[in-house]
N, C-alpha and C positions, 0 to 999 in steps of 0.2 A: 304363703299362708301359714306353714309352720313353722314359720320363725319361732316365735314365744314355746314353741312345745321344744322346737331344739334348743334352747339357749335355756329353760327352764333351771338349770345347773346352776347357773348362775349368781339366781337368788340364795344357795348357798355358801358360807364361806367357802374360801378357795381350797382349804385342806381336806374335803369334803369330794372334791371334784371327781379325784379318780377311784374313791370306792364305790360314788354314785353311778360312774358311768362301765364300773365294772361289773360284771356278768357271774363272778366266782360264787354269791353263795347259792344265785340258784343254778349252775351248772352240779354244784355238790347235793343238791335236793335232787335233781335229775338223776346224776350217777349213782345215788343211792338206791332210790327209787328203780332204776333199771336193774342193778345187781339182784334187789330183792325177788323180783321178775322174771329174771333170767331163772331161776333156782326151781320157781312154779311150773313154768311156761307156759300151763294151759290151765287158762280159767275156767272154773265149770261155770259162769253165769257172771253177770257185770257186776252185781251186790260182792262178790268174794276178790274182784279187783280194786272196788271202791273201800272194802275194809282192808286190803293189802297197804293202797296209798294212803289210806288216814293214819295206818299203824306208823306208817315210816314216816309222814309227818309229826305226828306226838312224837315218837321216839327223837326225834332232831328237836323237836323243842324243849323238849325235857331236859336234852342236852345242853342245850344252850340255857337255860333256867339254873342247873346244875355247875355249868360252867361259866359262870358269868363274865364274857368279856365282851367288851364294847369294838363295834364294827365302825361306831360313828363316834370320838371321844364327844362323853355329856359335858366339857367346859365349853365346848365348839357351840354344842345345840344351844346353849345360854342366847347366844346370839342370833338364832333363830329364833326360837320362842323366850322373850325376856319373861321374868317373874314379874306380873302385877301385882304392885304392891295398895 
């Protein structure tokens, strides 16, 4: 029954394959995110954990806004989503 959800990959070009079925960027959101944590330890109430993890999400996106590099090359996605012309 989950054939189509495993094989899903597939509808991507092949050079695609093993960033999609890699796990690195959000292991590096994790470890970020955990470092950050560790430093607190104790939360005084959920609201000052929830603004912990949003800081450290902006702050990685911003990075990545700032650092602009491509995780999936855009000549590749061309042939996923083509331009209608």
């Amino acid at each position: 029954e989950a054939k189509d959800d495993l094989t899903a990959f597939a509808a991507f070009p092949a050079r695609h394959w093993k960033k999609i079925q890699s796990t690195n960027p959000l292991e590096r959101i994790n470890r970020e995110a955990e470092r950050r944590t560790d430093v607190v330890q104790v939360f005084p109430n959920d609201d000052a954990l929830l603004r912990l993890a949003t800081a450290v999400l902006f702050e990685l996106h911003d990075e990545w806004i700032a650092f602009p590099r491509r995780y999936l090359p855009e000549g590749s996605m061309d042939q996923i989503y083509p331009s209608e012309l």
